[in-house]
C-alpha positions as CSV (number, residue, x, y, z in Angstrom):
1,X,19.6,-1.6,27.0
2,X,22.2,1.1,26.9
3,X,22.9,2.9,23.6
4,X,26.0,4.9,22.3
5,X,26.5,7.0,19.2
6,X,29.6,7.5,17.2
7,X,32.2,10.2,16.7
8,X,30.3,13.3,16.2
9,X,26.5,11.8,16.1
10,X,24.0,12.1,19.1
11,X,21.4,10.4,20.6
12,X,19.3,11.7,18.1
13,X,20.8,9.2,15.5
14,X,18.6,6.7,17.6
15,X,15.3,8.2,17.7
16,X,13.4,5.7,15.1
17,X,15.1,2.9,17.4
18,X,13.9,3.9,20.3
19,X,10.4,3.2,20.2
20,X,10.5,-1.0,19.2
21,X,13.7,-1.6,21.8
22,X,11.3,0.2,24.1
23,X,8.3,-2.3,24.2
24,X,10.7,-4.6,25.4
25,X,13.3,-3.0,27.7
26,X,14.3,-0.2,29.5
27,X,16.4,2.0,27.2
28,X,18.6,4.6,28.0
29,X,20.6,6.3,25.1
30,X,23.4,8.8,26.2
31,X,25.0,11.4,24.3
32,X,29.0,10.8,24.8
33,X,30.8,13.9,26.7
34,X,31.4,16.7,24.4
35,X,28.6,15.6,22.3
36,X,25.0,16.3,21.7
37,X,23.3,18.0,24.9
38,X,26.2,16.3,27.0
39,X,28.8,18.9,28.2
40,X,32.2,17.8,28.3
41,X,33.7,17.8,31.9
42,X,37.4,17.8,31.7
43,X,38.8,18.7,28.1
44,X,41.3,16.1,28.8
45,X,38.8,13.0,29.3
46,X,37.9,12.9,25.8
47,X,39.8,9.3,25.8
48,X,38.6,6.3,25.6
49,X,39.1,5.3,29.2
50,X,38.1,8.6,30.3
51,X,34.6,8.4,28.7
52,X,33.9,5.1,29.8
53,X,34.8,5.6,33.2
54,X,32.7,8.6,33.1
55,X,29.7,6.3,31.7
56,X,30.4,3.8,34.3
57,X,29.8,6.7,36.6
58,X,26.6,7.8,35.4
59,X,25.2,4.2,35.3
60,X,26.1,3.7,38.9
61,X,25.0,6.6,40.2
62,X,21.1,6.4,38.2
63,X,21.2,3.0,38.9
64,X,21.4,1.5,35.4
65,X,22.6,-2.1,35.2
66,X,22.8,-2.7,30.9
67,X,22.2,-6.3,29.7
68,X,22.9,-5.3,26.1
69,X,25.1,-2.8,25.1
70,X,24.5,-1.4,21.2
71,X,27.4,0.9,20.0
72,X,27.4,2.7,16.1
73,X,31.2,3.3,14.8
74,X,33.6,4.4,17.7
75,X,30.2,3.8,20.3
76,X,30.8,0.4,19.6
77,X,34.7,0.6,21.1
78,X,33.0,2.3,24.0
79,X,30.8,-0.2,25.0
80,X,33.7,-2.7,24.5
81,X,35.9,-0.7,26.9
82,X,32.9,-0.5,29.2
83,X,32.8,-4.1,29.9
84,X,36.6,-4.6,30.5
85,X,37.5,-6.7,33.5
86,X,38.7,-3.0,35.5
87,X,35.0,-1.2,34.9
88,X,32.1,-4.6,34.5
89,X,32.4,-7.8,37.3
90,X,32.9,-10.9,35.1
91,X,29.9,-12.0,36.3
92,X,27.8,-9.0,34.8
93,X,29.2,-8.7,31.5
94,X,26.4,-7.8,29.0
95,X,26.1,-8.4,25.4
96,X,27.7,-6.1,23.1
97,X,25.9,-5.3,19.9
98,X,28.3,-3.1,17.2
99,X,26.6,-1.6,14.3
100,X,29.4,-0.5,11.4
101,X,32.1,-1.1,14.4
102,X,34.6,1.4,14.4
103,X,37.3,-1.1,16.0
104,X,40.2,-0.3,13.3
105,X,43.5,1.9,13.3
106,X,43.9,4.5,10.1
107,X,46.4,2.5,8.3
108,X,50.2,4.0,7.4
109,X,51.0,7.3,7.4
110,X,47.2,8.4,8.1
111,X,47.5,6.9,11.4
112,X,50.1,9.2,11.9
113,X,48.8,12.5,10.3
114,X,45.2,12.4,11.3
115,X,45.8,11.9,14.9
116,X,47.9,14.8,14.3
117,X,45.8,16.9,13.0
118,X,42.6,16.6,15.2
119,X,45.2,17.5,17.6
120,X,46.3,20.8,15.8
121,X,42.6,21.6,14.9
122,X,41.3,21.2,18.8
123,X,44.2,23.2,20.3
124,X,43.5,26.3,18.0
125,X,40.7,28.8,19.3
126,X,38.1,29.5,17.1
127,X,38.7,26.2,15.1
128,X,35.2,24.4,16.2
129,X,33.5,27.8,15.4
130,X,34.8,28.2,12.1
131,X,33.9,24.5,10.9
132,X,30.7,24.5,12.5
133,X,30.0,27.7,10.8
134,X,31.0,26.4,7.3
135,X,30.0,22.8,7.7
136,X,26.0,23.9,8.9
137,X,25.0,24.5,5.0
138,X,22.1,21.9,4.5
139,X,24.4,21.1,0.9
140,X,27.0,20.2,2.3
141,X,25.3,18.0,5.1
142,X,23.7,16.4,2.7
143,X,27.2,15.7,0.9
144,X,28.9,14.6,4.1
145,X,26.1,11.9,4.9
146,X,26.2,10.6,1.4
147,X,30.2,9.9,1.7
148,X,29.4,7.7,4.5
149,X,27.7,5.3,2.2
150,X,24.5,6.2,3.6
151,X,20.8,7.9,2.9
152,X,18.5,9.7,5.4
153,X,15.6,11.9,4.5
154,X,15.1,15.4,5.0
155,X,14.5,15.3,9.0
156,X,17.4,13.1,9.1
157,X,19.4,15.7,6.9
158,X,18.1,18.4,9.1
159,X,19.0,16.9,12.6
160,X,22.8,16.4,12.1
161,X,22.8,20.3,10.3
162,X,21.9,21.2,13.6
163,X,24.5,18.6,15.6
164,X,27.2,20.1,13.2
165,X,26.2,23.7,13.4
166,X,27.0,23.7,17.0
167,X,29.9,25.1,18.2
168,X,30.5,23.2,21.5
169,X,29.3,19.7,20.2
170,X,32.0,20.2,17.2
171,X,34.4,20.8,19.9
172,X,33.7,17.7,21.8
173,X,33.9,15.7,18.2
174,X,37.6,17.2,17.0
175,X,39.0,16.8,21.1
176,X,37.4,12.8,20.8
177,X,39.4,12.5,17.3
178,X,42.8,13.6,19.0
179,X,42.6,12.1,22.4
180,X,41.3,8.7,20.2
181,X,43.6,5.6,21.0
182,X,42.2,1.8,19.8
183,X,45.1,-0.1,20.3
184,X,45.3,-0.9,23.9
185,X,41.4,-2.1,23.5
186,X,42.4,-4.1,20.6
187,X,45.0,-6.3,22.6
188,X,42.2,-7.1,24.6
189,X,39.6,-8.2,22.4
190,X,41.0,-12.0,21.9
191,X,40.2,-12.4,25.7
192,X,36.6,-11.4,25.6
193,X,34.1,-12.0,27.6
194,X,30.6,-12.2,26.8
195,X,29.0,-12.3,23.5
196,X,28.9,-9.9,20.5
197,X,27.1,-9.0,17.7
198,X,28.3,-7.0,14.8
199,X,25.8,-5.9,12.1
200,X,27.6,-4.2,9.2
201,X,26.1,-2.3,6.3
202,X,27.8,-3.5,2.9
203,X,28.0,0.1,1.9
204,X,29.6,1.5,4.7
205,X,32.1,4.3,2.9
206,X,33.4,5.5,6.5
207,X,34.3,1.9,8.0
208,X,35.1,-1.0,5.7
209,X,33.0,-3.7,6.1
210,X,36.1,-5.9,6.8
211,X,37.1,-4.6,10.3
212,X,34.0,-5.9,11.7
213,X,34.5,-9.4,9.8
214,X,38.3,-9.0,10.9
215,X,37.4,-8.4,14.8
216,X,34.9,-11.1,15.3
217,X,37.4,-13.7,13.6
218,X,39.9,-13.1,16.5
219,X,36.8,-13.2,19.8
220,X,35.8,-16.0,21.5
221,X,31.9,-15.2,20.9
222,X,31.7,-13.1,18.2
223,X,29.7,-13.1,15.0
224,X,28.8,-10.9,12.3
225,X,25.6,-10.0,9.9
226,X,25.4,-8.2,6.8
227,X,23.2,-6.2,5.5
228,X,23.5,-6.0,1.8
229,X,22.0,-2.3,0.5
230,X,22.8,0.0,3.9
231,X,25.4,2.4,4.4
232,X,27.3,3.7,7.4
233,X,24.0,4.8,9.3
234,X,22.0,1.9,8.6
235,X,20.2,1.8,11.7
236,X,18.9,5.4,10.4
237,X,18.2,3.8,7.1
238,X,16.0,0.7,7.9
239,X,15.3,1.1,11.9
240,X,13.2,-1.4,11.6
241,X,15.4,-4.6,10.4
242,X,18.4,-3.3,12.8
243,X,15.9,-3.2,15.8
244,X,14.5,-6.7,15.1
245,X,18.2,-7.9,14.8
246,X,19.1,-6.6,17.8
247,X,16.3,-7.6,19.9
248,X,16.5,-11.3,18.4
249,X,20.3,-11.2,19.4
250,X,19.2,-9.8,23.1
251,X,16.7,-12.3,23.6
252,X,18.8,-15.3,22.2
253,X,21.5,-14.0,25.1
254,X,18.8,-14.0,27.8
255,X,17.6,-17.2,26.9
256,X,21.4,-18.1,27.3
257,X,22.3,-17.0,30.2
258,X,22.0,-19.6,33.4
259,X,19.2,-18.4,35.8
């Protein structure tokens, strides 16, 4: 079971679902390049394609072969590009499990002027310093996490004041932001296949709950579950009912599948 953070999170963001997924697979989580204790290896592979291909890499050369595939926000549009026809055999696709599914474009002009900017704000020196500098005050973590909808406790608080305060990981985020392109993925999604799972905190403030509802409507095998009082992060929230739904949606798949 392979999983992937969003823009700007870490493996860390996992840690309390680590340890049920573990008692029944093998689980790998990977910070994306640029992120998190992952260094970024071309400044210009920051794409979507490019970080998949460079995932596919890493999987093939540790040997890796995911059945389920669990992605938070833009991880989620990862693992979707990882198991396009061009990177996953049709005959190997695993299950794709999205929590709070980053799969929309900014609508109107701010799908023009945020691209834009995260452009603008990568290509000037000193920019990741600066904002990791200002945005590392525990307040204003504490602020940021809230306007996602979502609330963690004081380690959780602590952990992404550390993930922000770093220069090289804040880098990584804004280069992710302007290299960022969901269309071509999109075009693809009416033609997918395997099955997916989206699992979608009603109080998401960063991704409305509609994209996922929205996504799964136009996919073959696609469904979504809601969970009524969780934000953005609610697999930080309540690890424990996100872990039981994805394991029941893992084993319901292998159960599935033709041996």
């Amino acid at each position: 079971m392979l999983l992937l953070h969003g823009a700007g999170g870490s493996a860390h963001s996992f840690r309390r679902l680590i340890p049920p997924l573990s008692q029944h697979h093998h689980v790998v989580a990977l910070d994306l390049p640029g992120h998190g204790f992952s260094q970024l290896g071309a400044r210009h592979r920051s794409t979507l394609d490019g970080m998949a291909q460079d995932i596919v890499a890493l999987c093939m050369r540790e040997g890796w072969v995911p059945r389920t595939i669990v992605g938070h926000s833009a991880g989620a549009a990862v693992a979707l590009r990882l198991v396009q026809p061009d990177l996953t055999p049709p005959d190997q696709i695993p299950m794709v499990i999205g929590l709070n599914a980053a799969l929309g474009e900014f609508p109107g002009l701010a799908g023009i002027v945020f691209p834009i900017m995260a452009k603008a704000l990568a290509a000037v020196p000193f920019t990741a310093s600066l904002f990791s500098g200002a945005s590392g005050n525990p307040k204003r973590i504490e602020a940021l996490i809230r306007s996602t909808g979502s609330t963690l406790d004081a380690e959780g608080l602590e952990l992404y004041r550390r993930l922000v305060a770093d220069r090289a990981h804040v880098d990584g985020t804004l280069l992710m932001m302007a290299q960022w392109k969901l269309a071509p993925l999109l075009r693809t999604l009416p033609d997918h296949k395997g099955p997916v799972r989206f699992v979608v905190g009603e109080q998401d403030a960063t991704v409305s709950p509609t994209v996922s509802l929205t996504t799964a409507k136009s996919m073959p095998d696609a469904r979504v579950t809601n969970l009524p009082d969780l934000g953005h992060l609610a697999h930080e929230e309540d690890p424990v009912t996100v872990a039981n739904l994805i394991l029941g949606f893992a084993n319901a798949a292998q159960n599935a599948t033709p041996t």
